[in-house]
C-alpha positions in Angstrom: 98.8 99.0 62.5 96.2 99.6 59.9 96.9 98.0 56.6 99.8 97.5 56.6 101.4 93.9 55.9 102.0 91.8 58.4 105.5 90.6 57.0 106.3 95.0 56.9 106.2 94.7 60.7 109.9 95.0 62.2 110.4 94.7 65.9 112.4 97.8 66.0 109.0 99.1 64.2 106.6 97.9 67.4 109.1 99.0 69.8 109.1 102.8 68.4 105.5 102.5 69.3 105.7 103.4 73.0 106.9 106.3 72.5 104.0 107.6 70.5 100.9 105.8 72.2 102.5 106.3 75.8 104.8 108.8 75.8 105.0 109.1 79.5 105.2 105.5 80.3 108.3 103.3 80.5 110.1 100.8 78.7 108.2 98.1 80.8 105.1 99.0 80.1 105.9 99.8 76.6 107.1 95.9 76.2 104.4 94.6 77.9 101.1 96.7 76.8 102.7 97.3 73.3 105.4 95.0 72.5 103.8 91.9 73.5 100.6 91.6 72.7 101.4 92.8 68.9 103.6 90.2 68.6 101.6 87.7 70.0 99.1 88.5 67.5 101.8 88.6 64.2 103.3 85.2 65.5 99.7 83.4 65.8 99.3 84.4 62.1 102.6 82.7 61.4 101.3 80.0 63.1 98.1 79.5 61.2 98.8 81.3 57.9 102.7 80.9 57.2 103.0 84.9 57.6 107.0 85.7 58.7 107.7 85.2 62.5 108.5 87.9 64.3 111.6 88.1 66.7 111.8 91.4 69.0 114.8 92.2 70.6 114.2 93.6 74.7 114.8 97.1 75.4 118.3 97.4 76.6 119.3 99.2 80.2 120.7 102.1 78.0 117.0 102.2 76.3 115.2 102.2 79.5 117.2 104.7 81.8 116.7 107.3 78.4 113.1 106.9 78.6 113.2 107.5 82.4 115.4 110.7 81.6 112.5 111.9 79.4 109.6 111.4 81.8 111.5 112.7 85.1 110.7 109.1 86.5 112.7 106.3 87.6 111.1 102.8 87.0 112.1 99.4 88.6 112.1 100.8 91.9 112.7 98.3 94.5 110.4 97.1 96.1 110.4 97.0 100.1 109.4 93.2 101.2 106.8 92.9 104.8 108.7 92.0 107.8 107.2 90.3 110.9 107.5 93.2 112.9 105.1 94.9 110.0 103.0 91.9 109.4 102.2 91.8 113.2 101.7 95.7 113.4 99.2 95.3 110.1 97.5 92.6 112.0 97.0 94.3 115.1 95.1 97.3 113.4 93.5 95.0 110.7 90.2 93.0 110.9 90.2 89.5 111.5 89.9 89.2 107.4 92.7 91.5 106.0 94.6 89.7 109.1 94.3 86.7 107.9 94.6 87.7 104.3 98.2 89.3 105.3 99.4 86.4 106.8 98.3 84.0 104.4 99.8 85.6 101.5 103.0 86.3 103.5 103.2 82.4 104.8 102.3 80.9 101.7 103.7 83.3 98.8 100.2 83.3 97.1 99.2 86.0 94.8 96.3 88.1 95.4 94.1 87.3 93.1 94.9 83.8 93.8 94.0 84.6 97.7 90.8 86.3 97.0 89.5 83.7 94.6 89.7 81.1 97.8 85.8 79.8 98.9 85.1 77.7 101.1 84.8 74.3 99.3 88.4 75.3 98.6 89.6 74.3 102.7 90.7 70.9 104.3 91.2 71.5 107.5 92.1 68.0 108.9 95.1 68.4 106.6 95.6 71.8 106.8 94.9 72.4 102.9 94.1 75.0 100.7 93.5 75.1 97.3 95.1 78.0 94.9 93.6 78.6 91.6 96.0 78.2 88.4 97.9 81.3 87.5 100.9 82.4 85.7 101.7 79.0 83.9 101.3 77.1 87.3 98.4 74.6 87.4 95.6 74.7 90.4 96.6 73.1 93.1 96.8 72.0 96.9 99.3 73.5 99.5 99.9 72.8 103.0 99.5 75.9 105.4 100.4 75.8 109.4 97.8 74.8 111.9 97.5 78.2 112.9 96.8 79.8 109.5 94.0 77.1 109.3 92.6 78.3 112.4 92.6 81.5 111.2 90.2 80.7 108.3 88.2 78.3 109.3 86.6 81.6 112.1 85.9 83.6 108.9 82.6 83.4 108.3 82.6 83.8 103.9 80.9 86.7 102.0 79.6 87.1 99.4 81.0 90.1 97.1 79.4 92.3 94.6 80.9 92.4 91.1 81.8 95.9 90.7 80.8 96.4 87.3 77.5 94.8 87.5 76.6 94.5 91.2 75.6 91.0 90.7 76.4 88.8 94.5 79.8 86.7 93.5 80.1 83.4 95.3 81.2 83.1 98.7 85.0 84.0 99.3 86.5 83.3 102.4 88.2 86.5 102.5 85.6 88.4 101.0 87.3 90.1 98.4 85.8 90.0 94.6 88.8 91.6 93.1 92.3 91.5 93.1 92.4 95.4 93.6 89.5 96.0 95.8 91.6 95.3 98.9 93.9 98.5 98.2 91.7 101.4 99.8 91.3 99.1 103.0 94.9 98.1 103.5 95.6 101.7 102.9 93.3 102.8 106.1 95.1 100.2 108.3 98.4 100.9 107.4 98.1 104.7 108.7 96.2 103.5 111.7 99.2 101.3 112.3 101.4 104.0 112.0 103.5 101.4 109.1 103.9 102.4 105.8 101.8 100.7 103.4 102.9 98.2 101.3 100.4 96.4 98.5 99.9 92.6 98.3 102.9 91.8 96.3 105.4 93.2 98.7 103.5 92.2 101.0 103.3 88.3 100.5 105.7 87.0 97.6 108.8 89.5 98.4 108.3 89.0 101.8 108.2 85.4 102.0 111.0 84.9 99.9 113.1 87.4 101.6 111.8 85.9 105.2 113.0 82.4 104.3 116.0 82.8 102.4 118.0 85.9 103.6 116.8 86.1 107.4 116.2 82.4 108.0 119.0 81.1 105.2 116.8 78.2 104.1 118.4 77.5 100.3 117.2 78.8 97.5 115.9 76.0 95.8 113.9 74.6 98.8 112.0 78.5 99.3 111.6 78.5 95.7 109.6 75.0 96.0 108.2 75.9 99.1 106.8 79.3 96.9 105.5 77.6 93.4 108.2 79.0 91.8 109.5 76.3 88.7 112.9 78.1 88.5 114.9 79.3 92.1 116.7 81.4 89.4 113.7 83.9 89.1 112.7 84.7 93.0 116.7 85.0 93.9 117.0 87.8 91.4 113.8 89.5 92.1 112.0 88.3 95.3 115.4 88.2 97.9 116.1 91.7 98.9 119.4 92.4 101.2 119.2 93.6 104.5 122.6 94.4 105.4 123.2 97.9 106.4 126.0 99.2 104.0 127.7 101.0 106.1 127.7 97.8 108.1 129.6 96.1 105.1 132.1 99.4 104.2 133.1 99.2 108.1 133.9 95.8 107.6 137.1 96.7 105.8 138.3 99.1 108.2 138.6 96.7 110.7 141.9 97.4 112.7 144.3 94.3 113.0 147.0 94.4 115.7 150.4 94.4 113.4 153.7 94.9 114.1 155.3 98.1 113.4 158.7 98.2 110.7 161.4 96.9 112.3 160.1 95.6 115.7 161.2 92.1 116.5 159.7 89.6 117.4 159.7 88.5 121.0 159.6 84.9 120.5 160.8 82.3 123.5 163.3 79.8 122.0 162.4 76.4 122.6 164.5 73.2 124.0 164.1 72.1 119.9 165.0 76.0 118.6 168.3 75.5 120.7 168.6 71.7 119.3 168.6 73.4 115.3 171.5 75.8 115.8 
C-alpha cells in the first residue's frame, strides 16, 4: 500500500485489489490472499497503536459469479466426497502406506497435514489412540480409531522424509510423508491404475466422512460433527454433507399415480347393520 495512511485504507479500497494483483483469480482467493491478511495487519496496528479498525464487508454472490464471468471459470465447485466402493478400489491398487493413509483420513476426518505429521511416539495401541497435531483453532489432541485402523499402523514400518527444500532427513513419520502436498503425484498414479477418478485428501477424508456418517448412515449431525472435531455441526452440514439422491429420483416422486375416482362415479360402499339404524 505504500505510504499511504493507515486510517486512508477503506475495505471497499482492499477489495478492489484482486482485481489488479490477480486478475484471473476469484473472489475467494481474492478475500483470502488479499483481503485478509491486509486487514489482519491494519487491525493489529489498531490494536497496539490506536490506528482506526477496519471492518470489510464479504464479496457478495452477485460480486463473485461477475468475476467468474470475467475469467471463463466457475469457482466453488462441488466437491465429490470418497465412497467405500472408491476407498476400497484406492486401497486395492495403493501401497500398504497410502492405504492406510486413505483410510485413516476417511475414518477419522483428519486433515492431511495433520495425518502426515503422525510419528510413532504419537500411537497407543492398547487403546487404540492416535495423536493429531493442533490445527485450524482446534488444540492437539487424542482420538480413538477402530482396532483395525490400529492394526494397520502399527505394520508400517516409519520413514524418514527429506525436506524438499533443503534435503535435510525429517523425523520419522508413520506414513512417510514430509508434506502436506507431496502425496498428490502418488495418489494420482493409483487412482488411474484403479481405474477411479482421483480425488485429493480433502475429498477424500473430511467430505467423505461426513457424508458417510450423516447422509448414508443418518447418524445426527451433531454427534458426526463431534465425532469429526468440528466445534459447530452448523459448518460440516453446509459444506462437508453432499446429497446423493438422484434427482430424477426426487422429480418422479411427484408423478406418482394414485388410484382416484373418476367425476361422478359412486361409490360402491356396503351399508352396514348401523348405516341402516341412522336412516
Amino acid at each position: 500500500m505504500g505510504d499511504m495512511p493507515l486510517g486512508a485504507i477503506t475495505g471497499a479500497l482492499l477489495k478492489s485489489l484482486g482485481r489488479k494483483l490477480k486478475p484471473n483469480a476469484c473472489t475467494d482467493t481474492w478475500w483470502r490472499e488479499i483481503v485478509t491478511p491486509a486487514r489482519a495487519v491494519i487491525n493489529n496496528a489498531h490494536e497496539h497503536k490506536g490506528t482506526p479498525l477496519l471492518r470489510v464487508k464479504r464479496y457478495d454472490k452477485f460480486e463473485r459469479i461477475a468475476q467468474d464471468q470475467r475469467r471463463r471459470k466457475p469457482s466453488r465447485i462441488e466437491r465429490i466426497p470418497a465412497t467405500r466402493d472408491w476407498i476400497e478400489a484406492f486401497c486395492a491398487a495403493a501401497d500398504p502406506y497410502n492405504a492406510a493413509l486413505v483410510r485413516f483420513m476417511f475414518e477419522t476426518a483428519a486433515r492431511i497435514d495433520q495425518a502426515v505429521s503422525i510419528e510413532p511416539d504419537d500411537l497407543r495401541p492398547a487403546t487404540c489412540e492416535v495423536r493429531v497435531k493442533a490445527q485450524k483453532g482446534h488444540p492437539e489432541g487424542w482420538i480413538t480409531v477402530s482396532p483395525q485402523m490400529m492394526a494397520e499402523l502399527v505394520v508400517l514400518k516409519p520413514k524418514r522424509p527429506k525436506n524438499l527444500k533443503t534435503g535435510q532427513l525429517l523425523s520419522p513419520r508413520v506414513f512417510g510423508y514430509g508434506s502436506p502436498t507431496s502425496y498428490n503425484n502418488r495418489w494420482k498414479t493409483i487412482c488411474k491404475r484403479a481405474g477411479i477418478p482421483y480425488l485429493s485428501a480433502h475429498p477424500a477424508g473430511r467430505h467423505g466422512f461426513f457424508t458417510e456418517l450423516v447422509v448414508r448412515q443418518g447418524v445426527d449431525p451433531v454427534t458426526a460433527a463431534k465425532a469429526g472435531r468440528w466445534s459447530d455441526p452448523n459448518l460440516p452440514m453446509h459444506i462437508y454433507a453432499h446429497a446423493e439422491t438422484d434427482e430424477a429420483d426426487v422429480r418422479a416422486r411427484f408423478r406418482t399415480v394414485y388410484v382416484q375416482r373418476t367425476p361422478g362415479e359412486k361409490h360402491n360402499h356396503k351399508k352396514t347393520k348401523k348405516d341402516h339404524e341412522n336412516e
